[in-house]
C-alpha positions, 0 to 999 in steps of 0.5 A: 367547194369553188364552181370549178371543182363542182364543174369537175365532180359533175362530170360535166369537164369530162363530157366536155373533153370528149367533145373536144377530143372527138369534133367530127363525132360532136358534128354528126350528132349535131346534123342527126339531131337537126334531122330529128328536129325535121321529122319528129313532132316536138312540144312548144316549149322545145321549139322556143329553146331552139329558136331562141338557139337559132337567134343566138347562133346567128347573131354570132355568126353576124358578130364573127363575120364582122370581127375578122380581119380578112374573109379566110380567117372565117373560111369555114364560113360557107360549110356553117351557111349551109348547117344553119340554112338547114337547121333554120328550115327544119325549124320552119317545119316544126312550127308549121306542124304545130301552127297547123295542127295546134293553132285553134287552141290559142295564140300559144300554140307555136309556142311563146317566141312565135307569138312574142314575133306575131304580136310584138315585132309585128305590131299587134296587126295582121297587115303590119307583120305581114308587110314587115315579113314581106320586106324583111324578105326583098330586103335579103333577097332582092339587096343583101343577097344578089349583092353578094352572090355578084361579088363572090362571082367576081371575087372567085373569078379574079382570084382564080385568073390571078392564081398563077401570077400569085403563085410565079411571085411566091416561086420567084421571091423562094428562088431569090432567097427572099422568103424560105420554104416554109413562108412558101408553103404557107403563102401557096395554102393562102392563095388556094384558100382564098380561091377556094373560099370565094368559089364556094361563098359564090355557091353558098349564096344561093343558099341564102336565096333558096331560103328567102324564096322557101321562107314566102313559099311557106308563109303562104303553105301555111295560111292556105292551110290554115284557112282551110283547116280552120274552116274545115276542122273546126268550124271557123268563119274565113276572116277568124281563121285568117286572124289566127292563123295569119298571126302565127304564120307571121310570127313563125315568117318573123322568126325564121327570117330576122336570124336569116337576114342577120346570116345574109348580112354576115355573108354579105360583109365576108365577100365585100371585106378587102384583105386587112391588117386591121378590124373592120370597125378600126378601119371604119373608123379610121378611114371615115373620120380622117379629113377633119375638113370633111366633117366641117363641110358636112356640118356648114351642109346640114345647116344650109337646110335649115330654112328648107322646114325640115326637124329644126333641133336634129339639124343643129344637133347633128350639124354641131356634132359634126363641127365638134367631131371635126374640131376634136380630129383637128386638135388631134391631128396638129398635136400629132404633127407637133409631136413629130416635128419635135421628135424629129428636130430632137433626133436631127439635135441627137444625131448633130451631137453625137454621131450614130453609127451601126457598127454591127451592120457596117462589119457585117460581109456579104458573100456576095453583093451586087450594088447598083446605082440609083438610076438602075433601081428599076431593074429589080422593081418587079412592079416596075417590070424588073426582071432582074431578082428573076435572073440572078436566081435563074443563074444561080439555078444554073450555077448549081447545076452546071458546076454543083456549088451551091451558090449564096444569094447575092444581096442586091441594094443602091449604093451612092458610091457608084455612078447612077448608072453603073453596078459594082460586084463585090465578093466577101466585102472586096470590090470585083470591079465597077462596070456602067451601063449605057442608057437605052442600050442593050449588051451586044455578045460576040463570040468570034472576036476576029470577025467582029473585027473584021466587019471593017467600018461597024455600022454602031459605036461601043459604048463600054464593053465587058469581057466574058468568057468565051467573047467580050460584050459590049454596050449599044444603044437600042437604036443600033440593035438590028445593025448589031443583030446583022454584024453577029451580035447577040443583044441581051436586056440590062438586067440578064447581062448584069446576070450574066457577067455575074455568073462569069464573075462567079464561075471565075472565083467559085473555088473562094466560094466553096467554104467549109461550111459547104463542104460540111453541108455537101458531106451532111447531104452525101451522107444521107445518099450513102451513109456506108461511104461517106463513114468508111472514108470520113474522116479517118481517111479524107479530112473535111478541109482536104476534101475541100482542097479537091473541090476547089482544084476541081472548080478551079478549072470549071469542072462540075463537082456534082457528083461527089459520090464519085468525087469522095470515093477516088479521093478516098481511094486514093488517099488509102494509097498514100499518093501525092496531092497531085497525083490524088487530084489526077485520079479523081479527074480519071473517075470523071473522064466521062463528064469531063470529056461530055461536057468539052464535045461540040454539037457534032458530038466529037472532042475537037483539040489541039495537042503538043509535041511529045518533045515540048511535053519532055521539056515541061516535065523535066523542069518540073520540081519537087518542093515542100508545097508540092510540085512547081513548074521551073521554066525560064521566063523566056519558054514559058512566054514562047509556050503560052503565045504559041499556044495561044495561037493555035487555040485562036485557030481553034476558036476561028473554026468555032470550036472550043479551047481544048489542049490535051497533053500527059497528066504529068504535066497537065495541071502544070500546063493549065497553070501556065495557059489558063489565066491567058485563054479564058474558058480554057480546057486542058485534059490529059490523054486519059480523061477523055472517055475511050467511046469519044471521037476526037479530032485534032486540029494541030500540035505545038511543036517543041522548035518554036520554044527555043 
């Protein structure tokens, strides 16, 4: 039979798996038992098996603290210091009760480990072991102990002031993309982890003390005690009971406080740990033993002592240990650097032969990239102060709220195609533009672009300029940023203006960005809000791709498809009709009037709007013509420029009043309209008459008549 199936039949495996199934069960037999050990008086030979116990528990404890590579991977080390303090004064206890009650009988009263530590370890003499005791105890007290407990102190501190920096970093990196939601999870566990184990190391160091302090105490309960009883009980003279008693004291003192300093030092070695990939030992020896220069200064040190009359053989030893350290990391360190400069010249020899080349990185498309030169490559250095990671996802959040598309992360890298100082889009691999930065300067943003104008003689000089929506920006030097403040500009950081023209460039090309995977994963998320809707028209009724094509006529003109169980149902609804494409997409704005209107009103709360005369809109209608792709709108080259400059002369009036580009017209033409004006009037707002909600107050502020247009 192997030991295996005898470990199996014994039912020893069996108590074993109970344990294992139950831990918290084990644990409070465990503290029961230490309790037992506290109260009821055990014989010699029990006492030595849980010393023995003890010595080894500690020794453990000394080995694992020593093992970790950092001091949360022993986070249950706090709860265990008290276990063993507890288990270890408990002992203390019961040799007490049979040193007092049983000393007289010999040395062999307390049990062999006792006597072994009285004698042995403390030399055979009552002076000796009692100096080697009271030492043991400074050394935990006064060094090892006070030590740690300051560190765990300021370890606690430091951490709980960097909590919320640490925890703004992992929220920024999960914003950015740059880490997904479970790395976040596990990253915040961490930093509470480390908070909470320096915290409590802080308090589980004054056990250790207590227990230094409890250990004196109770060497001297114990020969103040003993002495009288030897005296009083059995008739000894006061240095005999001093010998007997004293010897056992010293011996329960010994063995109670080796385990305890092996414990004070794990602590000690947890708290001064640093946050490591590597063991301890590893890093000792690494970091120690990394200048061989270090080693042969050391070694010409030790011999300069030679005519001082120290040992002279232990000087030359140690002298030539450190010259032949030093020589053997030296052969070391030239045969690495050898090895490196031969691998290097053979790749350098590779790569002039036959040309390496990542194909599958070189074809990879981003959907979004921005590249920036190599002098802006601070912006996204957060240890640099660079705010830019921050801002592209603070615009992406914005993105999703305002518009409902959920926006990619956009891959930010150097690039030396470009300028030091410029930035460059680029969408699906295609470049969007190439824009520079001025150096020192600051983007000043002017909404009114006639008034800007009309400051006459500017006090500051346009260096480069964008244009957003809404205004043109344009770039300054710092030095002129008050003047510009005082002309009506509003000046913005290099980082939130590259944010923010990407966030324009985005809005601009947000249909292209609403793929059918996006759509797939709208319907997945729709779905789960309303299961009945999203199965009674998809997709029977509504295919993926024609849902898609009404999002993106929706984002096309800047309406925010957020609420896709409106947007879902009136196309549904619709197409159960058997309507026209545009006749669909009409509907499915009607069901949105009241956000569409909402987000065109001013802070006033009124809709403010130019219109067109109802003659001008018979013309657009009745050049409108059906096709095979639909409707199309057949003006002549010449209306349709009369159309747009008139138009966009009263829009200007509009915006001079500081109002927003508003037209409102008959849904017959209005997409028509939109396509004609939009790409001459950016942020422009074209809404038919029933789109606006019927609880909106609007003001007009003029008609395009029909005899400008000839």
């Amino acid at each position: 039979m192997s030991a295996h199936d005898l470990l199996r039949s014994s039912g020893a495996h069996s108590l074993w798996g109970r344990i294992k199934g139950q831990p918290d069960l084990f644990f409070g037999v465990i503290l029961i038992s230490i309790l037992l050990v506290l109260l009821v008086p055990l014989p010699p030979g029990l006492v030595d098996t849980l010393l023995i116990f003890n010595i080894t528990i500690s020794l453990v404890v000394l080995m694992t603290a020593s093992a970790v590579k950092r001091p949360l991977d022993f986070s249950v080390f706090p709860s265990l210091l008290l276990v063993v303090t507890f288990f270890r004064l408990s002992l203390n206890i019961a040799t007490t009760r049979l040193i007092l009650g049983n000393a007289a009988d010999g040395p062999l009263a307390a049990g062999k480990v006792v006597e072994t530590f009285g004698s042995f370890v403390g030399g055979d003499n009552l002076v000796v072991g009692f100096v080697v005791f009271t030492v043991i105890v400074l050394v935990q007290f006064v060094v090892i102990t006070r030590g740690a407990t300051r560190v765990s102190e300021v370890a606690a501190r430091f951490q709980l002031d960097a909590m919320p920096g640490k925890q703004l970093s992992i929220d920024g990196d999960l914003a950015a993309q740059l880490i997904d939601q479970e790395v976040a999870s596990q990253r915040r566990k961490e930093v509470a982890g480390e908070a909470d184990f320096y915290g409590s190391m802080d308090g589980a160091s004054k056990f250790v003390r207590g227990d230094a302090v409890a250990g004196i105490v109770i060497m001297a309960v114990n020969i103040l005690g003993g002495i009288g009883i030897g005296i009083f009980y059995h008739g000894l003279s006061f240095g005999r009971a001093l010998e007997v008693f004293g010897r056992l004291t010293i011996g329960d003192g010994l063995v109670s406080q080796v385990p305890a300093l092996m414990v004070s030092i794990a602590a000690a070695l947890l708290v001064t740990r640093s946050v490591n990939t590597e063991h301890l030992g590893r890093d000792l020896g690494r970091q120690i033993f990394s200048n061989d220069w270090i080693l042969f200064v050391s070694g010409f040190f030790l011999w300069l002592l030679l005519p001082t009359g120290l040992p002279v053989p232990m000087l030359l030893i140690t002298s030539a240990a450190c010259v032949f350290c030093g020589f053997v990391l030296r052969r070391e360190r030239l045969e690495k650097e050898s090895q490196e400069r031969f691998a290097r010249q053979s790749e350098e020899s590779s790569q002039a032969r036959v040309p390496v080349v990542d194909v599958k990185t070189l074809m990879k498309v981003e959907t979004l990239e921005l590249q920036i030169g190599y002098r802006l490559v601070s912006l996204q250095d957060r240890n640099r102060g660079g705010e830019l990671l921050d801002r592209l996802a603070k615009m992406r959040q914005r993105l999703a709220l305002d518009l409902g598309l959920p926006v990619p992360s956009v891959k930010v890298s150097d690039s030396k195609e470009i300028g030091s100082r410029e930035y460059c889009f680029r969408l699906r691999g295609a470049q969007l533009g190439t824009w520079e930065i001025v150096p020192g300067g600051s983007l000043a943003l002017q909404k009114d672009e006639e008034r800007l104008a009309g400051v006459g003689n500017l006090p500051f000089e346009f260096k480069s300029s964008i244009t957003l929506v809404g205004g043109s920006g344009f770039w300054i030097a710092d030095a002129m940023a008050e003047k510009a403040h005082e002309a009506g500009c509003q000046l913005l950081s290099p980082s939130a203006a590259i944010a923010l023209h990407l966030e324009n460039c985005i809005r601009g090309h947000a249909p292209e960005l609403l793929t059918h995977e996006c759509v797939s994963q709208i319907l997945g998320d729709l779905k789960e809000k309303s299961p009945s809707l999203v199965e009674e028209f998809v997709p029977d009724l509504v295919k993926p791709r024609q849902l898609q094509k009404v999002l993106q006529d929706l984002l096309l003109e800047g309406v925010s498809i957020r609420d896709t169980e409106t947007i879902l149902e009136s196309t549904g609804s619709s197409f159960s009709e058997n309507l026209k494409y545009e006749k669909v997409l009409s509907e499915v704005r009607k069901s949105l009037s009241r956000a569409l209107s909402s987000s065109r009103l001013e802070n006033d709360g009124q809709l403010h709007a130019i219109i067109l005369d109802p003659e001008l809109e018979n013309l657009v209608e009745s050049r409108i013509i059906e096709t095979v792709d639909g409707e199309m709108l057949s003006l002549e080259a010449m209306e349709r420029e009369q159309i747009r400059e008139h138009t966009s002369e009263k829009l200007t009036e509009l915006r001079a009043a500081g109002h927003k580009s508003v037209v409102l017209c008959r849904s017959e033409i209005r997409r028509h309209l939109w396509k004609l004006l939009g790409t001459r009037v950016p942020g422009l707002s074209v809404l038919a008459y029933e789109e606006v909600s019927e609880d909106i107050k609007v003001e007009l502020h003029g008609t395009v008549d029909k005899e400008m247009v000839p």
